[in-house]
PyMOL Python script that loads the backbone (N, CA, C, O; Angstrom):
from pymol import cmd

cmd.read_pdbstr("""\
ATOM      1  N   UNK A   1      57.570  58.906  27.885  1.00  0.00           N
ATOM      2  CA  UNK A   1      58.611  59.779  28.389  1.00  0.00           C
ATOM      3  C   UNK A   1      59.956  59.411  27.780  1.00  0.00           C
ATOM      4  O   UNK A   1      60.716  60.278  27.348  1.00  0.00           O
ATOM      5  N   UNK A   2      60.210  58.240  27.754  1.00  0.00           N
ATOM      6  CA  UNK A   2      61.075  57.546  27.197  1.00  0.00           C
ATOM      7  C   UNK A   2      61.750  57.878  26.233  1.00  0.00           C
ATOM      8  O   UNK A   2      62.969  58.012  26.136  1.00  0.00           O
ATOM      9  N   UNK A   3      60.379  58.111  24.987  1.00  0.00           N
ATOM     10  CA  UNK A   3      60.627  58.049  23.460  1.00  0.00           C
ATOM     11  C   UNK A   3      60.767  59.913  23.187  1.00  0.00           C
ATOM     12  O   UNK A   3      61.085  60.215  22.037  1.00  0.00           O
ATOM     13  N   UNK A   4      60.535  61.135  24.214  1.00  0.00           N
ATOM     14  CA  UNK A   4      60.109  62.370  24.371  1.00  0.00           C
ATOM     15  C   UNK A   4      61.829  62.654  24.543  1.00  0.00           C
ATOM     16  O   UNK A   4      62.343  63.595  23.938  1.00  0.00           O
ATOM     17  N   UNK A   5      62.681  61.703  25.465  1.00  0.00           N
ATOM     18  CA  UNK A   5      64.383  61.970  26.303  1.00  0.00           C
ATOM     19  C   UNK A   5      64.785  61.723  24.536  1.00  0.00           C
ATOM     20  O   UNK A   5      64.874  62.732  23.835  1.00  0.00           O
ATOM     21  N   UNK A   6      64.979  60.523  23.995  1.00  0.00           N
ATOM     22  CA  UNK A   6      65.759  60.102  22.512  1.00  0.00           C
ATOM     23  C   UNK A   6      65.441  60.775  22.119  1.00  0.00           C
ATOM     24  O   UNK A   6      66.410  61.532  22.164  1.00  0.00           O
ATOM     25  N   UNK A   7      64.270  61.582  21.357  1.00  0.00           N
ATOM     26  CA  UNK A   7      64.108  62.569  20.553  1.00  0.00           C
ATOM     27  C   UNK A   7      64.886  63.631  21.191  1.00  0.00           C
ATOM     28  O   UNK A   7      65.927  63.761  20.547  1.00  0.00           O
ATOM     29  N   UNK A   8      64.851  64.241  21.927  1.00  0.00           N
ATOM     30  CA  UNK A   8      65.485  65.469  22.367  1.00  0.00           C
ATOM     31  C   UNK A   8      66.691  65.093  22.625  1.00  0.00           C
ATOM     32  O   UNK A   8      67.496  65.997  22.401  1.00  0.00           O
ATOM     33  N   UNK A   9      67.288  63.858  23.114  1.00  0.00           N
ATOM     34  CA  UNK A   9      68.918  63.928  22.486  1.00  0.00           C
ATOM     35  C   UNK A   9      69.673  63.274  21.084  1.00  0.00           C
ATOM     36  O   UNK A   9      70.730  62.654  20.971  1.00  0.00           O
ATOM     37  N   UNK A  10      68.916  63.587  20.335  1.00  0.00           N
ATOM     38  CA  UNK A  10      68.793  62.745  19.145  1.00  0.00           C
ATOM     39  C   UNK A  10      69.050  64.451  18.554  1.00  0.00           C
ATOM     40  O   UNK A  10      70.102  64.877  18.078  1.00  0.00           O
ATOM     41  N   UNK A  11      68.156  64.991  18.692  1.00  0.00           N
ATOM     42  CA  UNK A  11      68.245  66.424  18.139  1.00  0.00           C
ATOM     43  C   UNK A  11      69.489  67.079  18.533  1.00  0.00           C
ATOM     44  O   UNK A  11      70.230  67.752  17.816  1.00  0.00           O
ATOM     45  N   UNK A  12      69.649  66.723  20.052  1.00  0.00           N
ATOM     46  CA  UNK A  12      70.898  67.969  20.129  1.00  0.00           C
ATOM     47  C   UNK A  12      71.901  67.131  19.806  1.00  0.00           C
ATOM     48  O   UNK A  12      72.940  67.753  20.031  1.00  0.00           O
ATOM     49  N   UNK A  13      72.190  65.883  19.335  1.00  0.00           N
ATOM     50  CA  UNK A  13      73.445  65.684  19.214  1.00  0.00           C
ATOM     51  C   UNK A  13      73.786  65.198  17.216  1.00  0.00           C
ATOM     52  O   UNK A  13      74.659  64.616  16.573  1.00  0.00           O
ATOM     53  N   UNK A  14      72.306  65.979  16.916  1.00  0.00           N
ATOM     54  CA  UNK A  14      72.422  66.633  15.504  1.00  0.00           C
ATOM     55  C   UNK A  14      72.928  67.880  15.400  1.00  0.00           C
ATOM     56  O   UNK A  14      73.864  68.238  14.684  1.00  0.00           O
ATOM     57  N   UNK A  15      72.300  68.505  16.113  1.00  0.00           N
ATOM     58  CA  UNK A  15      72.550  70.110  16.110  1.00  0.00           C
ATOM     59  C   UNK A  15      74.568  70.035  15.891  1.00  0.00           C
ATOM     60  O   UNK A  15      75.331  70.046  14.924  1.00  0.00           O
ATOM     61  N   UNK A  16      74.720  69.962  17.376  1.00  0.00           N
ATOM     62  CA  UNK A  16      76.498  69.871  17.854  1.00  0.00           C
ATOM     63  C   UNK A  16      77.222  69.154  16.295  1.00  0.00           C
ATOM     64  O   UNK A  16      78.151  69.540  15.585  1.00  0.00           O
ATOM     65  N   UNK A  17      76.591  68.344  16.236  1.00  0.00           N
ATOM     66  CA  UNK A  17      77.248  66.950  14.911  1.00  0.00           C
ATOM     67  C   UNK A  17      77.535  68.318  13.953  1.00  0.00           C
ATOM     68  O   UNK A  17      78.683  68.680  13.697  1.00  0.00           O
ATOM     69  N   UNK A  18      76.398  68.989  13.486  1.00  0.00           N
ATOM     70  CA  UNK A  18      76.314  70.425  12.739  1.00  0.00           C
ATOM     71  C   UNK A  18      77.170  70.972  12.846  1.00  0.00           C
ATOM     72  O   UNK A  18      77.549  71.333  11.732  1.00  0.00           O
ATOM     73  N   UNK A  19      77.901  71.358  13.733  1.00  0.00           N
ATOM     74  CA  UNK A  19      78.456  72.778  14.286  1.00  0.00           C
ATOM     75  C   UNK A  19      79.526  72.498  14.681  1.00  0.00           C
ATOM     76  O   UNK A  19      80.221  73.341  15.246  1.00  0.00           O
ATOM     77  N   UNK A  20      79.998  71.033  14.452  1.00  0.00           N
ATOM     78  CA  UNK A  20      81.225  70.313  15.011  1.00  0.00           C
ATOM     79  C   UNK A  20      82.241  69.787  13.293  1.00  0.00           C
ATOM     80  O   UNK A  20      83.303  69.170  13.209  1.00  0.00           O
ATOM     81  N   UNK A  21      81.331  70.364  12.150  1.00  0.00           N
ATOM     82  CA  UNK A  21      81.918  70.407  11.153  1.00  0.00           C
ATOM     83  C   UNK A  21      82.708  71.019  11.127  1.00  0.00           C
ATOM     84  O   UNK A  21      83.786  70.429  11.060  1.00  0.00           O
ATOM     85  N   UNK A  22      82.758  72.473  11.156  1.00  0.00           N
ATOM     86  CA  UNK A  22      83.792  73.411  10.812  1.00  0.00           C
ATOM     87  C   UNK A  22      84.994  73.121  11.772  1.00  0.00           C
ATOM     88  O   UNK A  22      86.108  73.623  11.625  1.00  0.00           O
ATOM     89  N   UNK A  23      84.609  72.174  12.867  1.00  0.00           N
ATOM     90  CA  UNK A  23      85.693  72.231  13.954  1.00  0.00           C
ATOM     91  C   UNK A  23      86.340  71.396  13.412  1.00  0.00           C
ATOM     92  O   UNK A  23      87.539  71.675  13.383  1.00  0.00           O
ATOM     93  N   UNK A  24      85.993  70.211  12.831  1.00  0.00           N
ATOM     94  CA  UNK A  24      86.320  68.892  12.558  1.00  0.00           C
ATOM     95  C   UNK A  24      87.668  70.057  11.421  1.00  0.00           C
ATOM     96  O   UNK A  24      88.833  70.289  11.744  1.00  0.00           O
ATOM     97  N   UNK A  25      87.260  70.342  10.692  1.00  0.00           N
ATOM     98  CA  UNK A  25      88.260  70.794   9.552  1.00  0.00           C
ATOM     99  C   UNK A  25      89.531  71.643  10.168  1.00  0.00           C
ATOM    100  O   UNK A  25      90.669  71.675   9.698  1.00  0.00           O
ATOM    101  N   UNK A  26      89.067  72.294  11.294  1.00  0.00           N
ATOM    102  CA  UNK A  26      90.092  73.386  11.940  1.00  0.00           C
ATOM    103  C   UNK A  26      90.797  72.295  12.502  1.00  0.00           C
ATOM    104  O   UNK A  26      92.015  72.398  12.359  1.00  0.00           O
ATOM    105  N   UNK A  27      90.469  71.438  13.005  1.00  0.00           N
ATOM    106  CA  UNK A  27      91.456  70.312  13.540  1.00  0.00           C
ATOM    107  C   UNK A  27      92.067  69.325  13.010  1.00  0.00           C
ATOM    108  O   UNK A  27      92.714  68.484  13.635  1.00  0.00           O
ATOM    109  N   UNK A  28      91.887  69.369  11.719  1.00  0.00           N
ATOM    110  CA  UNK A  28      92.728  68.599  10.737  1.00  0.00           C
ATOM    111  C   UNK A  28      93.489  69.551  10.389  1.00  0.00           C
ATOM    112  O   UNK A  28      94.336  69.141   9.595  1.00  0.00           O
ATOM    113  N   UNK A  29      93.616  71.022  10.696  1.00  0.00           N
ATOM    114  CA  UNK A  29      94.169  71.934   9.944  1.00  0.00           C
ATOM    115  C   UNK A  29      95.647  72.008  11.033  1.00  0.00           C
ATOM    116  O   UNK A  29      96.642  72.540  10.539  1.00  0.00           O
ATOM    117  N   UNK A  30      95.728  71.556  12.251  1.00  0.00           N
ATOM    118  CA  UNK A  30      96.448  71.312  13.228  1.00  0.00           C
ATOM    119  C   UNK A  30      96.030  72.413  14.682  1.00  0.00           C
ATOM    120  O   UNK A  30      96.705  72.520  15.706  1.00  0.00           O
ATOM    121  N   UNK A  31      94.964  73.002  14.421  1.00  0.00           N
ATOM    122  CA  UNK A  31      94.441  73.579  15.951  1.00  0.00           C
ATOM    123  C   UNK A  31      93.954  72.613  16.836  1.00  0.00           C
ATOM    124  O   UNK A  31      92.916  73.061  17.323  1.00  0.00           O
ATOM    125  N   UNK A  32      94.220  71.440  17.301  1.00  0.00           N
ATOM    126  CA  UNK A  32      93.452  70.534  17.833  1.00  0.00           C
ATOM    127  C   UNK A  32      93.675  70.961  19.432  1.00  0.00           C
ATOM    128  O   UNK A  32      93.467  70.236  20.405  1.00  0.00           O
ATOM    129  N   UNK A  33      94.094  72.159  19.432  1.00  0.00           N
ATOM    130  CA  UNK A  33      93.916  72.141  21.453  1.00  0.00           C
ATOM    131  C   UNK A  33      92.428  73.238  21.668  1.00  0.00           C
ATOM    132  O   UNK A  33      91.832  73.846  22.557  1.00  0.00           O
ATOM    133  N   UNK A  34      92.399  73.119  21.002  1.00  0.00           N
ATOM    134  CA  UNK A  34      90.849  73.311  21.753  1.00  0.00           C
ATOM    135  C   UNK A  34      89.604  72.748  20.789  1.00  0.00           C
ATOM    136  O   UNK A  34      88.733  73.339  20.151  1.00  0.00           O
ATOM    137  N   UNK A  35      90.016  70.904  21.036  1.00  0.00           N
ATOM    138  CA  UNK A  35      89.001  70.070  20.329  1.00  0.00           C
ATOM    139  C   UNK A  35      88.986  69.058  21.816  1.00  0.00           C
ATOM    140  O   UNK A  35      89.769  69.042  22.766  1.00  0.00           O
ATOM    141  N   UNK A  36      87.756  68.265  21.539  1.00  0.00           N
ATOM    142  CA  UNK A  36      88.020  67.012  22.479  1.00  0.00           C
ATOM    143  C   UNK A  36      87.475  66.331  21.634  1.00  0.00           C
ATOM    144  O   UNK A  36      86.860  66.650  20.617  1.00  0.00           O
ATOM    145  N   UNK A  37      87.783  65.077  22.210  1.00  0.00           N
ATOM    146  CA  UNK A  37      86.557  63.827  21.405  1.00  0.00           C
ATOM    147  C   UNK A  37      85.371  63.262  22.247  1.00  0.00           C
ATOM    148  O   UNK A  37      85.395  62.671  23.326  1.00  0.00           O
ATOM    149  N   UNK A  38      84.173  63.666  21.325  1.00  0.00           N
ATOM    150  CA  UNK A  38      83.528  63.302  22.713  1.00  0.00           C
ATOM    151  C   UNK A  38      82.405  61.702  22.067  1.00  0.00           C
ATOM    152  O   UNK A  38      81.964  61.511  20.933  1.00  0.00           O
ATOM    153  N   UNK A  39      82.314  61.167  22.836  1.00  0.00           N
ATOM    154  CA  UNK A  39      82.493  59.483  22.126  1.00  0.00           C
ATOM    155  C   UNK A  39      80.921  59.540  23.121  1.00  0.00           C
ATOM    156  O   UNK A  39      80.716  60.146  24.173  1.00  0.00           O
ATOM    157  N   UNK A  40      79.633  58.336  22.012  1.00  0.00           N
ATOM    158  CA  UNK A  40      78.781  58.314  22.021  1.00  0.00           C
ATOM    159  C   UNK A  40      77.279  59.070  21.922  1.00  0.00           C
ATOM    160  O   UNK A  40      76.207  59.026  22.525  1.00  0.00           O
ATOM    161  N   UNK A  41      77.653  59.524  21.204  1.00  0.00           N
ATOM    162  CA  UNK A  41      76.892  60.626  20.638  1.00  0.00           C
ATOM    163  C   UNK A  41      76.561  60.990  19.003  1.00  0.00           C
ATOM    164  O   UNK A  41      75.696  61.749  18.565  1.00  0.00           O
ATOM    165  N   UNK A  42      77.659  60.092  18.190  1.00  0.00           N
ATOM    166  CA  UNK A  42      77.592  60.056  17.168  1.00  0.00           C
ATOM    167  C   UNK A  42      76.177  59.358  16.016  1.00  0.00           C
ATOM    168  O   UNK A  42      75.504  58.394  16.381  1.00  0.00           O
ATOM    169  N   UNK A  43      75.961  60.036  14.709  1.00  0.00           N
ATOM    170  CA  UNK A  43      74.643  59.202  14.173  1.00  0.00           C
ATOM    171  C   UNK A  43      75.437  58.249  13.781  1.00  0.00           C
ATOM    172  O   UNK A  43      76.659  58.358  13.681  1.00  0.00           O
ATOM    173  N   UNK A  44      74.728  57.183  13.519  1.00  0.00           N
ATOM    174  CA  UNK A  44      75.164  55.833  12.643  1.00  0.00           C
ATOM    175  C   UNK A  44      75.957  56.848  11.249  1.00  0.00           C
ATOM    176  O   UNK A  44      75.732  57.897  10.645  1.00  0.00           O
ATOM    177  N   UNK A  45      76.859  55.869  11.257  1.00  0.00           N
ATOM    178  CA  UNK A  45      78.099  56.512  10.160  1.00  0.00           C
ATOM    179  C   UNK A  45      78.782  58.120  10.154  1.00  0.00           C
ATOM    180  O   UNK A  45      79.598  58.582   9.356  1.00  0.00           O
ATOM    181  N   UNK A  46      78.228  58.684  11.171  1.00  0.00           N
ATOM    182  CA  UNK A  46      78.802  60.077  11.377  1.00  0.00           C
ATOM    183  C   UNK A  46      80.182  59.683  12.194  1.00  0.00           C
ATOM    184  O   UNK A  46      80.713  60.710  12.616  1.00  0.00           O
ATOM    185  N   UNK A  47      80.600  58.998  12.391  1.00  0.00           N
ATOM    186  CA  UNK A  47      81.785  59.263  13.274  1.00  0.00           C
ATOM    187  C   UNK A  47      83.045  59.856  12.855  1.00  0.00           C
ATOM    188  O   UNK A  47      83.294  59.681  11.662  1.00  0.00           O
ATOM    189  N   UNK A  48      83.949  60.546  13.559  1.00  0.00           N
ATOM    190  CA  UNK A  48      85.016  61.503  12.929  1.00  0.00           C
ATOM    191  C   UNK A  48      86.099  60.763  12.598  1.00  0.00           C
ATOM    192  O   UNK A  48      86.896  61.246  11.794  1.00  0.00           O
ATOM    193  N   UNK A  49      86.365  59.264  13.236  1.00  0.00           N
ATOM    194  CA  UNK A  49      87.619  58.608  12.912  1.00  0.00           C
ATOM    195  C   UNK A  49      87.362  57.085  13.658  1.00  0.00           C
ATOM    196  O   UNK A  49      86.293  57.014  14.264  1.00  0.00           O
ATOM    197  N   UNK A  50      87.922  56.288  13.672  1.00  0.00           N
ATOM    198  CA  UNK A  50      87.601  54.729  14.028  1.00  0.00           C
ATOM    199  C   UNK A  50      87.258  54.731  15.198  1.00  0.00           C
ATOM    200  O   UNK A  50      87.179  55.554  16.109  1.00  0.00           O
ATOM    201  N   UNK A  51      86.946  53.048  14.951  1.00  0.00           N
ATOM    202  CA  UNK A  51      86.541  52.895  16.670  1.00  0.00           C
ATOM    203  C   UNK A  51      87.123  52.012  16.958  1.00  0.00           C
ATOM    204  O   UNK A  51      88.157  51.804  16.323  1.00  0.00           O
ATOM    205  N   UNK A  52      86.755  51.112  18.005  1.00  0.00           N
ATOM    206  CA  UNK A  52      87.552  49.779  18.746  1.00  0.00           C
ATOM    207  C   UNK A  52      86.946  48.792  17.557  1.00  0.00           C
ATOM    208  O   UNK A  52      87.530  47.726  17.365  1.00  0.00           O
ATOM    209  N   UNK A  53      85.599  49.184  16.630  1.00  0.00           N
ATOM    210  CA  UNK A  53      84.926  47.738  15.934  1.00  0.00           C
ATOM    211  C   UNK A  53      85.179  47.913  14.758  1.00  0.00           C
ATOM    212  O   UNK A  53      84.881  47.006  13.981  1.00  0.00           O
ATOM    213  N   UNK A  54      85.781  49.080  14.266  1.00  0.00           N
ATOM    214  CA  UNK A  54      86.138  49.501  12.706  1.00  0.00           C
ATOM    215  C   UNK A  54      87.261  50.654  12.536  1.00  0.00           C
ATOM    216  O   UNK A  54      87.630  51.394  13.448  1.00  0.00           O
ATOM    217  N   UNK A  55      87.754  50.676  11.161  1.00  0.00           N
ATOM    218  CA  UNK A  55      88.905  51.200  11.037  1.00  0.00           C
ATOM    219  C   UNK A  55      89.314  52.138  10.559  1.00  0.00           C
ATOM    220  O   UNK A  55      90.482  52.495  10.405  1.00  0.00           O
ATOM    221  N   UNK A  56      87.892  52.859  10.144  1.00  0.00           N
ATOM    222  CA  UNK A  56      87.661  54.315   9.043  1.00  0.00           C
ATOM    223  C   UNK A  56      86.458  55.235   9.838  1.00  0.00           C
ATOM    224  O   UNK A  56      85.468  54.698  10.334  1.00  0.00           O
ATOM    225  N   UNK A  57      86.706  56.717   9.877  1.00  0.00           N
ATOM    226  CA  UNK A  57      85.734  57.524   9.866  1.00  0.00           C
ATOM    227  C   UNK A  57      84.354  57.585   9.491  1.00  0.00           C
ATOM    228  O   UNK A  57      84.533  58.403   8.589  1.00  0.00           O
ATOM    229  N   UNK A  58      83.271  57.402   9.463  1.00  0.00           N
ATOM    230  CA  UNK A  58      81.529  57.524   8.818  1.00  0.00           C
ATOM    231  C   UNK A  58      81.923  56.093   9.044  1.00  0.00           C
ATOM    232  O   UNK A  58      82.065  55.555   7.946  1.00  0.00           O
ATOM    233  N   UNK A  59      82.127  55.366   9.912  1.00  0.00           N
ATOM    234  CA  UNK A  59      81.704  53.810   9.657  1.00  0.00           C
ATOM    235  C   UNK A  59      81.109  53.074  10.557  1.00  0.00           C
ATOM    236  O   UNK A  59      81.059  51.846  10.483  1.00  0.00           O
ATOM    237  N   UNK A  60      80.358  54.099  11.946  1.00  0.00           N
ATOM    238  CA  UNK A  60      80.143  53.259  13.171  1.00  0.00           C
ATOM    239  C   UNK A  60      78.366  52.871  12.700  1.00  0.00           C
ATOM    240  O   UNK A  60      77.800  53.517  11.819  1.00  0.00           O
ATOM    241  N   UNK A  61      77.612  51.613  13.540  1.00  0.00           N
ATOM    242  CA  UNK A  61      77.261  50.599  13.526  1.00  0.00           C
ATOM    243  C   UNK A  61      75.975  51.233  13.910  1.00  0.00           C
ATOM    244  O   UNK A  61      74.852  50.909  13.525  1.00  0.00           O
ATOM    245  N   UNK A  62      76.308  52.189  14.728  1.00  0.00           N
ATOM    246  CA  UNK A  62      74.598  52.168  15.405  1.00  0.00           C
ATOM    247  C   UNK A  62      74.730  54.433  15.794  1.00  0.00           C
ATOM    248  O   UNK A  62      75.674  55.191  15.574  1.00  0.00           O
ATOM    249  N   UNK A  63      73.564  54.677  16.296  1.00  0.00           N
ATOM    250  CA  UNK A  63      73.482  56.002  16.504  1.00  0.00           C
ATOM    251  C   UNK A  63      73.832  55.611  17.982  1.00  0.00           C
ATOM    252  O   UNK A  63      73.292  54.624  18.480  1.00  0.00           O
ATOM    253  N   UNK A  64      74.965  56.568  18.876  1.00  0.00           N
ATOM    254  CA  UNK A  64      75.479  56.877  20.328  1.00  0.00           C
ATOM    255  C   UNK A  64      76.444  55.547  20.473  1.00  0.00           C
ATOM    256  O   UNK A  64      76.798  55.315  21.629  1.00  0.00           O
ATOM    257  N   UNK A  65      76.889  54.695  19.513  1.00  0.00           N
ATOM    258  CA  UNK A  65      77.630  54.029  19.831  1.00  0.00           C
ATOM    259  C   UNK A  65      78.881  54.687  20.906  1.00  0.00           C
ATOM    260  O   UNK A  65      79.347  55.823  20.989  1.00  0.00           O
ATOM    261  N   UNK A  66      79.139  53.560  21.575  1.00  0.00           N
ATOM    262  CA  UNK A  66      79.664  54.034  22.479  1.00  0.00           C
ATOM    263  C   UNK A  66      81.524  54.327  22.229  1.00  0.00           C
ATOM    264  O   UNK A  66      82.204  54.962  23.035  1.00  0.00           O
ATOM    265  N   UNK A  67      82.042  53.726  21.002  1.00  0.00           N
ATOM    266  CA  UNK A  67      83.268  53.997  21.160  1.00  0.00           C
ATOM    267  C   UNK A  67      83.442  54.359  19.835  1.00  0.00           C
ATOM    268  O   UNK A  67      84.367  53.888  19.173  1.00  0.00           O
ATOM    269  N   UNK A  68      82.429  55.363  19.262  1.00  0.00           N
ATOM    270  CA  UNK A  68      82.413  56.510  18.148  1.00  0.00           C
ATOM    271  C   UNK A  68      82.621  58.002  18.971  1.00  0.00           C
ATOM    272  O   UNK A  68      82.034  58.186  20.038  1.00  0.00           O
ATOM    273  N   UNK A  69      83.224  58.709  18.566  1.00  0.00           N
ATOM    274  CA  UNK A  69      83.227  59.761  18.746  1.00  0.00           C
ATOM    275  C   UNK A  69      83.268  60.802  17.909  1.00  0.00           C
ATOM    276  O   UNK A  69      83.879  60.427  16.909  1.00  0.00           O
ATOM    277  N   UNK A  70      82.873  62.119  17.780  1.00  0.00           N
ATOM    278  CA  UNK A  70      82.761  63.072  17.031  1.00  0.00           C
ATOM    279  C   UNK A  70      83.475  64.036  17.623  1.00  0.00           C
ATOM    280  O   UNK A  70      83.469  63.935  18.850  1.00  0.00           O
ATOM    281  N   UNK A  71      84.358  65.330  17.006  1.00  0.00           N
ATOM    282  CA  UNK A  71      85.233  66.387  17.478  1.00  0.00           C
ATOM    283  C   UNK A  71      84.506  67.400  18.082  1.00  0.00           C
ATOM    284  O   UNK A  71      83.619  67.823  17.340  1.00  0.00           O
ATOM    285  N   UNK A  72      84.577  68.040  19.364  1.00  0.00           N
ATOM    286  CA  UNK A  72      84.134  69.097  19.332  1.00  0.00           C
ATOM    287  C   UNK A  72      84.880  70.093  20.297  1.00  0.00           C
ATOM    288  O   UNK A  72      85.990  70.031  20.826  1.00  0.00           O
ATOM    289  N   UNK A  73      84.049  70.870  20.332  1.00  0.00           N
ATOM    290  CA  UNK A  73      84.832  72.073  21.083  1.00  0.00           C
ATOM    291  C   UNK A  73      84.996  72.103  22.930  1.00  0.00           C
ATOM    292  O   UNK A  73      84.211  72.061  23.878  1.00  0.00           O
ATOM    293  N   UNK A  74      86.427  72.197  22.755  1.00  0.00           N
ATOM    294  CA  UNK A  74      85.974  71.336  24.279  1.00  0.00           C
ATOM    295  C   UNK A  74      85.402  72.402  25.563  1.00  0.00           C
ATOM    296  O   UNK A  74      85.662  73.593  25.729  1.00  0.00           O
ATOM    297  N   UNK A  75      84.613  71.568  26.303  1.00  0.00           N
ATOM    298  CA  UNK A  75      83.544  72.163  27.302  1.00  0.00           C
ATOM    299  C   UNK A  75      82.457  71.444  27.080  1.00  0.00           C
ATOM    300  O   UNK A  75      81.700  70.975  27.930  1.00  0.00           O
ATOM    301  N   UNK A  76      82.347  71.313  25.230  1.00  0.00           N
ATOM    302  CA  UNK A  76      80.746  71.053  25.119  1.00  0.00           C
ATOM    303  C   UNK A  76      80.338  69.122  25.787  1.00  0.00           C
ATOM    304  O   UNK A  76      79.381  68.772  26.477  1.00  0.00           O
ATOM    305  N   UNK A  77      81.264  68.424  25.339  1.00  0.00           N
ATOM    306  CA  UNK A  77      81.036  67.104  25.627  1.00  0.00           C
ATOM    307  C   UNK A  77      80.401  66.815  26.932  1.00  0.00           C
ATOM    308  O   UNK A  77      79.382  66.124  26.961  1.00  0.00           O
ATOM    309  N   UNK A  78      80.867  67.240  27.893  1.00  0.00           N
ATOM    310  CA  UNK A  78      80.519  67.436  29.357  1.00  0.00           C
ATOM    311  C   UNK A  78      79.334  67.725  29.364  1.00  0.00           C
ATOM    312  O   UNK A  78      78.744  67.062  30.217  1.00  0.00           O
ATOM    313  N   UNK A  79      78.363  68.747  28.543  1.00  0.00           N
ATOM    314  CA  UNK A  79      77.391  69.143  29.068  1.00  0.00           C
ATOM    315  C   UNK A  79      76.186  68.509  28.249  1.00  0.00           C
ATOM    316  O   UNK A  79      75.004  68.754  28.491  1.00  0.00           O
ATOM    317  N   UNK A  80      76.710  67.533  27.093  1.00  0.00           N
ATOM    318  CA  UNK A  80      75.614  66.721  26.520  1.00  0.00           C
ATOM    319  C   UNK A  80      75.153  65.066  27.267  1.00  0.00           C
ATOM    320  O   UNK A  80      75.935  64.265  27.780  1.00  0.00           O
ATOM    321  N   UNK A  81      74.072  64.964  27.153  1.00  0.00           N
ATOM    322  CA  UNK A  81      73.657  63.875  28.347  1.00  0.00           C
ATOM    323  C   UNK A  81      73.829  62.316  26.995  1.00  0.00           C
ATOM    324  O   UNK A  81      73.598  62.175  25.794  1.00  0.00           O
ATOM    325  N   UNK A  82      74.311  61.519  28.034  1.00  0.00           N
ATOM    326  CA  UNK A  82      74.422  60.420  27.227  1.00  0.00           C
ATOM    327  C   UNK A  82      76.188  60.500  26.659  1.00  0.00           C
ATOM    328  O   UNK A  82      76.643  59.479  26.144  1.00  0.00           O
ATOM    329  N   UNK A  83      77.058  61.692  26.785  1.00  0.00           N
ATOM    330  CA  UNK A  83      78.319  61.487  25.601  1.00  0.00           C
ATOM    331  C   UNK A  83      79.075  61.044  27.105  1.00  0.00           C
ATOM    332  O   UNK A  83      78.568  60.747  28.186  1.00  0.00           O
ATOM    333  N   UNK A  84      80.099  61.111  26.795  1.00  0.00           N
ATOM    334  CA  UNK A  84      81.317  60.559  27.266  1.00  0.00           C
ATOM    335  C   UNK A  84      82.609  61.002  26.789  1.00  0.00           C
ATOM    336  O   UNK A  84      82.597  61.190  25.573  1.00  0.00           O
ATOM    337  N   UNK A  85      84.152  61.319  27.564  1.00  0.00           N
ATOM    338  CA  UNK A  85      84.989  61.942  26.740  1.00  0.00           C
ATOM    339  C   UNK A  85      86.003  60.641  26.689  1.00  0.00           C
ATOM    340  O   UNK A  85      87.066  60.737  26.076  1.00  0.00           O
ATOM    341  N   UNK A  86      85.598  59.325  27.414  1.00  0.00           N
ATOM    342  CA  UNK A  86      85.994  58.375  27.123  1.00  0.00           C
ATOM    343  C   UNK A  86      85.593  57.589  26.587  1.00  0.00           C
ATOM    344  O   UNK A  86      84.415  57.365  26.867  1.00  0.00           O
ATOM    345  N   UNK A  87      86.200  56.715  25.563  1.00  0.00           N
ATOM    346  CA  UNK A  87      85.477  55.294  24.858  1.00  0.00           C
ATOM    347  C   UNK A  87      85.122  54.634  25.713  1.00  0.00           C
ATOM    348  O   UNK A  87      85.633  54.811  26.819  1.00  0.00           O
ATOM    349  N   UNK A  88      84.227  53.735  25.554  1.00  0.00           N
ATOM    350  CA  UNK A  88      83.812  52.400  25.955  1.00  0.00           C
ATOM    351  C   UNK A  88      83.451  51.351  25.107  1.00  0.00           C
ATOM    352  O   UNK A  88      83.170  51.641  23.944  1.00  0.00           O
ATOM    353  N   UNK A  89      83.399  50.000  25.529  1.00  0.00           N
ATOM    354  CA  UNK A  89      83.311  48.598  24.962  1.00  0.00           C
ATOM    355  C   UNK A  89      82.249  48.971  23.824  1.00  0.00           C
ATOM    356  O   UNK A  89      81.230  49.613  24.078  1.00  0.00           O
ATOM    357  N   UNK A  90      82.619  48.458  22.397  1.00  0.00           N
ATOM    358  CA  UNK A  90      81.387  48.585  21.322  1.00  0.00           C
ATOM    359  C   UNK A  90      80.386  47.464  21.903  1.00  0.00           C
ATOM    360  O   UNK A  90      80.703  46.568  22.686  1.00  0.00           O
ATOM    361  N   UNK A  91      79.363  47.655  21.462  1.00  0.00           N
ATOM    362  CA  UNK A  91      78.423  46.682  21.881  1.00  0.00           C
ATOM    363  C   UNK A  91      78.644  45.739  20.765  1.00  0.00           C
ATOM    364  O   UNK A  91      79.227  46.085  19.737  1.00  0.00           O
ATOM    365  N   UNK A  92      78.067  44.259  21.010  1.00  0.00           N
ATOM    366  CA  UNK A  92      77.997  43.448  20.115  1.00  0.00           C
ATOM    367  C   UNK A  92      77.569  43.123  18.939  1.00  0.00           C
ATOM    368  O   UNK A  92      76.482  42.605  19.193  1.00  0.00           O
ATOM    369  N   UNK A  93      77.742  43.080  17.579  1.00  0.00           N
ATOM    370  CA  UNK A  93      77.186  42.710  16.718  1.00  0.00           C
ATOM    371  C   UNK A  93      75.555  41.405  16.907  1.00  0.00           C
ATOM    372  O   UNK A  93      74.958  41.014  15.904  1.00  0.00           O
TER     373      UNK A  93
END
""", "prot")
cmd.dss("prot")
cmd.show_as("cartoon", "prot")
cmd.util.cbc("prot")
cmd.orient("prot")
């Protein structure tokens, strides 16, 4: 059951990662009010900008790290299981 939950949020927080491109660019473009950051959810090196353990974008450590976040449209963070719209402690090396 376990390994059935990661796969299926493994997928959707590919999908969003997908679809959170074009946002990512609209919000560098300066529309950022209707972005959030939604932190732990990110793949290993997908992240949109640093974390508490590193200092560049694509550089986090593990997949759902917890104080990676990726841009998205806000509403969606809330309704993905596992994210968070706050950071938390990186886990340990």
């Amino acid at each position: 059951m376990k390994d059935t939950n990661t796969i299926v949020i493994t997928a959707l927080a590919s999908i969003i990662s997908l679809g959170a491109l074009g946002t990512q660019s609209s919000a560098l473009a300066g529309e950022k009010k209707n972005v959030e950051k939604c932190y732990g959810i990110a793949k290993t090196g997908q992240n949109d900008c640093k974390t508490l353990s590193n200092a560049c974008a694509g550089h986090s450590l593990q997949d759902g790290q917890k104080d990676a976040f990726i841009a998205l449209p806000k509403g969606t963070c809330e309704r993905i299981v596992g994210a968070s719209l706050e950071a938390a402690a990186a886990a340990p090396k």
